[in-house]
C-alpha positions as CSV (number, residue, x, y, z in Angstrom):
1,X,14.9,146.6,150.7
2,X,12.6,149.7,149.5
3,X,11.5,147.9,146.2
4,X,10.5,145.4,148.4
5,X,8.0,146.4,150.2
6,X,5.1,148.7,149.4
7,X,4.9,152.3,150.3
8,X,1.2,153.2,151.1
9,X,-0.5,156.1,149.6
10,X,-3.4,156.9,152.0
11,X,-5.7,159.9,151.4
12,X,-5.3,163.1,153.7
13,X,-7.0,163.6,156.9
14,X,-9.1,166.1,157.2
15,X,-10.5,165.2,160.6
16,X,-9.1,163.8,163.4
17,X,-10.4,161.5,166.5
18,X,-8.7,161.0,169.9
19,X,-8.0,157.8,169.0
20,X,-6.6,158.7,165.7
21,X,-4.5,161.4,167.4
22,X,-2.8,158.7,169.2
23,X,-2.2,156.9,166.5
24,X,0.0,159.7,164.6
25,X,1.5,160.6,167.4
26,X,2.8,156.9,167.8
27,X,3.5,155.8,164.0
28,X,2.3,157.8,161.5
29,X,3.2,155.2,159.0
30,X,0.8,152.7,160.8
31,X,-2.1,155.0,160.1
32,X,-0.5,155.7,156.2
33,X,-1.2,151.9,155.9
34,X,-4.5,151.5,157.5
35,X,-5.5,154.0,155.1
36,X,-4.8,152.7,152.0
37,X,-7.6,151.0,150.4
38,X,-5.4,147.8,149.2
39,X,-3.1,147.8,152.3
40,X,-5.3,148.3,154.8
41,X,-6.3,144.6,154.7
42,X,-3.8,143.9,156.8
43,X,-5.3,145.1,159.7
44,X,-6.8,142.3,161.4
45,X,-9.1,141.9,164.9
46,X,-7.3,139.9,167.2
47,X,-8.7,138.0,170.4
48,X,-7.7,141.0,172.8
49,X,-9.9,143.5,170.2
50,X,-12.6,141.4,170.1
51,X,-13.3,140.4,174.1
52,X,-12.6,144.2,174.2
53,X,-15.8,145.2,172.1
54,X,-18.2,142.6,173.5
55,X,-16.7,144.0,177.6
56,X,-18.0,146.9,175.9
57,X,-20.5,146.2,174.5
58,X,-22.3,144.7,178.0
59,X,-21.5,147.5,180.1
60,X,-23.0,150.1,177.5
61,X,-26.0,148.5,177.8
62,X,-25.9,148.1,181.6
63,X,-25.3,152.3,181.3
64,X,-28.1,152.7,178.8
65,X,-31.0,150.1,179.2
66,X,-33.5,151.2,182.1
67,X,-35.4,148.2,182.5
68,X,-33.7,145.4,183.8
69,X,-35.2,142.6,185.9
70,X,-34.8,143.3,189.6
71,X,-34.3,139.8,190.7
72,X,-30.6,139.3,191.1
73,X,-30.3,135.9,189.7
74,X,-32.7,137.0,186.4
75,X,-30.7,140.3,186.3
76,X,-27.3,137.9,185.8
77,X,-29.3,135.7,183.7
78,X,-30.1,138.5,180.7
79,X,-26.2,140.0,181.2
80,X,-25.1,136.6,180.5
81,X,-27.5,136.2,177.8
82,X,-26.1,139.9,176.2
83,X,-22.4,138.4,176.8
84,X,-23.3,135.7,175.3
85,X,-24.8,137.4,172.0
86,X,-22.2,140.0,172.0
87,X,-19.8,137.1,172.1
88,X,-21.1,135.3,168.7
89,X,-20.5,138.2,166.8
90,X,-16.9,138.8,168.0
91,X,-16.2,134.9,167.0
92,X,-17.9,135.4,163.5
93,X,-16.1,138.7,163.1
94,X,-13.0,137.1,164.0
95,X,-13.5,133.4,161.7
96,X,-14.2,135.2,158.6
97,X,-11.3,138.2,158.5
98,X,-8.5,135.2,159.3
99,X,-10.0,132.4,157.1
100,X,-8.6,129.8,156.5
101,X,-6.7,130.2,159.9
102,X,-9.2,128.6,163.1
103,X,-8.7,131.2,165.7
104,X,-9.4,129.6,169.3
105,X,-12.3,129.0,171.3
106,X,-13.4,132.4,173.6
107,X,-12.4,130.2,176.6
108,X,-8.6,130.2,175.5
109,X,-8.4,133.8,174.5
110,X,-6.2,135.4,177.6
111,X,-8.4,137.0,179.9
112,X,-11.6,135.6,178.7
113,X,-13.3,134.5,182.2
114,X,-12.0,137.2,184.5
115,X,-12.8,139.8,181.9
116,X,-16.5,137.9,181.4
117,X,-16.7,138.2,185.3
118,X,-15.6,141.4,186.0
119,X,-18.1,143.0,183.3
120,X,-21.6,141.4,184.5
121,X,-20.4,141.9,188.3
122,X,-19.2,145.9,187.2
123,X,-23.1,145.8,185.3
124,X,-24.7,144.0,188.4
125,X,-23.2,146.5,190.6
126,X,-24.0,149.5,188.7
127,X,-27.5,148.4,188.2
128,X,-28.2,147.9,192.0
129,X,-26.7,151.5,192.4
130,X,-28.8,153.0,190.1
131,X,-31.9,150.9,191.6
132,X,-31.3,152.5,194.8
133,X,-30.0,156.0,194.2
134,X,-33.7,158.9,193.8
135,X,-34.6,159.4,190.4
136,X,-33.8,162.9,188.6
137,X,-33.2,164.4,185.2
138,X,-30.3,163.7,183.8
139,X,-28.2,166.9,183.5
140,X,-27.8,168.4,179.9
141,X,-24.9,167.1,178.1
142,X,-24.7,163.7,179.4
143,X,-24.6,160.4,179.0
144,X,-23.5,157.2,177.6
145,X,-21.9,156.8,174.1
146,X,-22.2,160.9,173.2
147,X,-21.2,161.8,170.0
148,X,-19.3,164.8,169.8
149,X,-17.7,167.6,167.3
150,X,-15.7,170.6,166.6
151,X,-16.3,171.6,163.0
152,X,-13.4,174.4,163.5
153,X,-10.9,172.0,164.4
154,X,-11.9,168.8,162.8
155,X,-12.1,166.9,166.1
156,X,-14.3,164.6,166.4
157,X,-15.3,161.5,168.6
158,X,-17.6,159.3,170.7
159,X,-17.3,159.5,174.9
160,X,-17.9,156.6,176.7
161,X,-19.9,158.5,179.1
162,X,-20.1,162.0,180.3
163,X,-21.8,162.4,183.6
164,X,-22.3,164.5,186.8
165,X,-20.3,163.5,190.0
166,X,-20.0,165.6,192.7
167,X,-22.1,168.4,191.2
168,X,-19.8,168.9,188.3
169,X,-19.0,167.4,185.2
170,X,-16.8,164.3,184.3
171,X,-15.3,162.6,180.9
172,X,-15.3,158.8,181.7
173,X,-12.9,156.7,179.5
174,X,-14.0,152.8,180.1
175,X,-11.3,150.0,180.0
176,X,-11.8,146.7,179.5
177,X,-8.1,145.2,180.0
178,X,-7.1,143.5,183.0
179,X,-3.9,145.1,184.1
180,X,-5.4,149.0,183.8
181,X,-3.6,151.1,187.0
182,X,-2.8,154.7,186.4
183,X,-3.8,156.4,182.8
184,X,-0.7,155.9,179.9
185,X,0.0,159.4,178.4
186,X,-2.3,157.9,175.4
187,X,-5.3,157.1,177.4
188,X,-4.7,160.6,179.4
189,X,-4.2,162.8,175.8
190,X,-7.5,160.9,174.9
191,X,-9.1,162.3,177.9
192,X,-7.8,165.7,177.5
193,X,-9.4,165.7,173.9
194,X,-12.6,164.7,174.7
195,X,-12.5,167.6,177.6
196,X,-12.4,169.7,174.5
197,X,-15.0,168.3,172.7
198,X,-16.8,168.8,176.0
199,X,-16.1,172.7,176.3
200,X,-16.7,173.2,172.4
201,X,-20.1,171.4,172.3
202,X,-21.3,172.9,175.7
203,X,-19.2,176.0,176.7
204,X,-18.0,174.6,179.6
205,X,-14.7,172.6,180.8
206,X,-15.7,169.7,183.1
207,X,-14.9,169.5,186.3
208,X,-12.2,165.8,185.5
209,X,-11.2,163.7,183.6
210,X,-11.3,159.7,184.6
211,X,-10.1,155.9,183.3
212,X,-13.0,153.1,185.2
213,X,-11.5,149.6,184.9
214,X,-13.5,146.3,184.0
215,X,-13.8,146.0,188.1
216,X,-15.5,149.9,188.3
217,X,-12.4,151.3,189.4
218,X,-12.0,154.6,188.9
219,X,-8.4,156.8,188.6
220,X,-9.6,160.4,188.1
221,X,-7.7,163.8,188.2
222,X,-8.9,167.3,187.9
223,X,-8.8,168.9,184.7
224,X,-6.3,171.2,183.3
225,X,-7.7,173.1,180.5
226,X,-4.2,174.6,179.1
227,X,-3.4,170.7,178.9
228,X,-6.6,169.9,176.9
229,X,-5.6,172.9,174.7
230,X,-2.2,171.7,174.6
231,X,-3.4,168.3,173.0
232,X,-5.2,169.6,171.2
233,X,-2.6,171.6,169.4
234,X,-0.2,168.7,169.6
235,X,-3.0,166.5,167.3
236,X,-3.6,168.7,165.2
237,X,0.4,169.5,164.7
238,X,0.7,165.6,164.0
239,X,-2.1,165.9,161.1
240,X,-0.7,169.0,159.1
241,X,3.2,166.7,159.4
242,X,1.2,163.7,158.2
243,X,-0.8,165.6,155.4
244,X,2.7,167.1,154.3
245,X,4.3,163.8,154.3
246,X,1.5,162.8,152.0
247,X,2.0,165.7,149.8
248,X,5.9,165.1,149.5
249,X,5.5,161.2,149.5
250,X,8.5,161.0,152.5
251,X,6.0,158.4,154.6
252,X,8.8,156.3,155.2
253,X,11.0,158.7,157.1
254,X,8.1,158.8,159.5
255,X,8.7,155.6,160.5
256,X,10.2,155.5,163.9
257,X,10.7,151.6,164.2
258,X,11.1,150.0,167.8
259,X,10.4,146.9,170.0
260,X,7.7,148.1,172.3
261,X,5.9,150.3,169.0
262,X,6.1,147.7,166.4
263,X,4.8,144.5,168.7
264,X,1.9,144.6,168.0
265,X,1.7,145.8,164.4
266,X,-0.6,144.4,162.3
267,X,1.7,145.8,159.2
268,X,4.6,144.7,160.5
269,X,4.7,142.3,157.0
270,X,4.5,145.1,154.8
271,X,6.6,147.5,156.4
272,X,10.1,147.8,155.1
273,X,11.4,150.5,157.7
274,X,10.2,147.6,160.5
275,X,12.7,144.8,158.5
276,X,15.4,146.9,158.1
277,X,15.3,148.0,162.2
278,X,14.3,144.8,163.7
279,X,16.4,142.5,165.8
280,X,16.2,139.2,167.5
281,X,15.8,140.5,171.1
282,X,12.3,142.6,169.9
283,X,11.1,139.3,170.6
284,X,9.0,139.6,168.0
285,X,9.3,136.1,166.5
286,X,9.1,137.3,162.7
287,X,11.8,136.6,160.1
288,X,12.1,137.7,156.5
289,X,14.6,136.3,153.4
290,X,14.3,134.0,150.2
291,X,12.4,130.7,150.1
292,X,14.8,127.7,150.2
293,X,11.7,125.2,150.1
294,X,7.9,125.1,150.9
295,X,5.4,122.3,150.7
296,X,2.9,120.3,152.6
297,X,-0.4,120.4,152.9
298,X,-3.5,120.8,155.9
299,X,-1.0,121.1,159.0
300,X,1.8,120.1,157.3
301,X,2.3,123.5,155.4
302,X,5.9,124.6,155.7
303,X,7.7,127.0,154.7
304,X,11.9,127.0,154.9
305,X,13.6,130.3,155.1
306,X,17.4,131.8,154.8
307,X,17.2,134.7,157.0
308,X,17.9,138.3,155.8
309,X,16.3,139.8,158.4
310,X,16.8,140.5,160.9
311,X,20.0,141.2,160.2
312,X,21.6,139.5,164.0
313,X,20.4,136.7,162.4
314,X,21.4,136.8,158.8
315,X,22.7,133.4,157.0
316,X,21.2,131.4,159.2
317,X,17.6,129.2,158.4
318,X,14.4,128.8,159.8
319,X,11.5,126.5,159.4
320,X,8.2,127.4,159.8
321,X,5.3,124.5,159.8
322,X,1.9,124.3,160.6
323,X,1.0,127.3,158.0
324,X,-3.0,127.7,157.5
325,X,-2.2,128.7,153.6
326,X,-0.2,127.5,150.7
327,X,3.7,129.5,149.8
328,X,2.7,130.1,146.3
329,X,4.9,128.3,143.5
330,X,6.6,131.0,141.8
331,X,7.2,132.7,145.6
332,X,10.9,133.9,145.7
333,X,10.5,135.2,149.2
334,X,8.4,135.8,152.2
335,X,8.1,137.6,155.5
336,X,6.6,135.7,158.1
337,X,5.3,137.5,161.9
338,X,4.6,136.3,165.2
339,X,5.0,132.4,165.6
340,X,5.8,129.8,168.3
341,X,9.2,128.8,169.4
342,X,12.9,130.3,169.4
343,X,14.4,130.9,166.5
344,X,17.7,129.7,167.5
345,X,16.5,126.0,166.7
346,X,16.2,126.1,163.4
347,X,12.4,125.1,163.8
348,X,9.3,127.4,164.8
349,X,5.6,126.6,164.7
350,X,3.0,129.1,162.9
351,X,0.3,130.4,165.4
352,X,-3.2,130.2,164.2
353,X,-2.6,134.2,163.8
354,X,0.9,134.1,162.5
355,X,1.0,136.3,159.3
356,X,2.7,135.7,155.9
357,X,3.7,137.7,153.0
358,X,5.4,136.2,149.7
359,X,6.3,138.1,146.6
């Protein structure tokens, strides 16, 4: 299996983000492979990333731009002209990284409309709050999209916003998903790290730390500095045992394979540690073994497999059709992700964002 599959040789880190913290403390052979500079093309924006960035992209501006019209119906006018905009550049960014696959239209990506309504009605309301409220200074230190630093540590990011509420301070994490209730332990350690960006730029701890929805909800607690610290240290722990691995080349044994951290994986097809774990009931629709026949062409690309992995399912075949690319000839085997259909019968059907690897 090893001689298989590639084992990425990332460079060190020598910095790290919230965001990055996350990620090593998940799988720190996810971030080995996004890291590589010839593996790292696996990593591909999916419709989920992409309605994420324009959501964001619209309410930044609605937090940032000071003039816009006061008339209701013009104010929803030029957000839905913004969407829109945003919204062309997710589609191109999307085509062009899976060509030849034809990702969907926006308007069957899950979520589109509620997400597209929730974000000009959260900029809508937030502009006819900030129409009404007095005018005064902002206070030092915040704003929208802050960039912030610690040289001593290496940590480093970009806050959504940092404002005052109450007459203290608060670190404001915005989420664009639809189902976002109480903060996961990632999106509260991201919190806690940009508290201590906050204190090391500034001097000061804010006041709390808070997750607003796409609908302006808002779940805040107080903050607990000895937490922030404790992240902090916890980060930082997770880069010196991913620098080591580097040093000693033992990325692999970092892998911590399972159903819920591999799902969505974009190097799932590269990742040998993810074949030799995974089982049927991951659900993740994926199968790996030697080519028994491939042909076709346009939507009649196919691909017929004798399962090796994973291993509950061994022996047995499956055909995949409706591939966007050609199996090359002189392709002995191939690992395919994420299709539709059970296995069980014997036939599947690629997804326009199923992924294949042949060697």
């Amino acid at each position: 299996m090893s001689s298989e599959f590639p084992t990425p040789q990332p460079t060190p880190i020598d910095k790290v983000s919230p965001t990055l913290a996350n990620q090593l403390l998940s799988c720190p052979l996810r971030v080995a492979f996004s890291r590589d500079t010839e593996l790292r093309v696996w990593r591909k924006p999916s419709t989920h990333t992409e309605l994420g960035l324009v959501a964001h992209a619209v309410t930044e501006a609605s937090f940032k731009k000071n003039d816009w019209p006061q008339d209701p119906a013009d104010l929803r006018s030029e957000l839905t002209d913004l969407w829109e905009r945003e919204l062309a550049k997710g589609v191109e960014h999307l085509t062009k990284t899976w060509a030849p696959a034809t990702p969907p239209q926006p308007e069957e990506w899950p979520g589109y409309a509620l997400t597209k309504t929730r974000t000009i009605r959260r900029a809508i309301k937030l502009q006819s709050t900030a129409s009404s409220a007095p005018k005064q200074d902002k206070a030092p230190g915040t704003g929208v999209e802050i960039a912030l630093s610690d040289a001593q540590s290496g940590l480093f990011g970009r806050a959504d916003r940092i404002e005052q509420h109450g007459g203290s301070t608060r670190v404001v994490d915005l989420k664009t998903g639809l189902n976002q209730e109480e903060p996961s332990d990632e999106q509260e350690r991201q919190l806690l790290l940009y508290a201590v960006l906050v204190e090391r730029t500034t001097g000061s701890w804010p006041a709390s730390v808070a997750v607003e929805d796409a609908s302006g909800n808002v779940y805040e607690r107080p903050l607990d500095p000895a937490q922030a610290e404790a992240a902090l240290n916890e980060s930082l722990t997770a880069v010196e045992r991913f620098n080591d691995a580097v040093a000693k080349e033992s990325l692999l044994a970092e892998a911590s394979p399972s159903r819920d951290r591999c799902r969505w994986c974009d190097f799932r097809p590269v990742c040998g540690p993810f074949w030799a774990s995974v089982r049927t009931d991951w659900g993740q629709r994926s199968a790996m073994g030697s080519i028994i026949e491939a042909g076709g062409d346009g939507q009649a690309r196919f691909v017929r497999i004798n399962v090796e992995h994973p291993n509950d399912r061994a022996g047995t075949t499956v055909r995949v059709a409706g591939l966007a690319s050609d199996i090359p000839a002189d392709a002995t085997h191939v690992a395919v992700v994420d299709w539709v259909g059970a296995p069980e019968v014997g036939e599947v059907r690629a997804r326009w964002s199923t992924k294949t690897r042949t060697w």
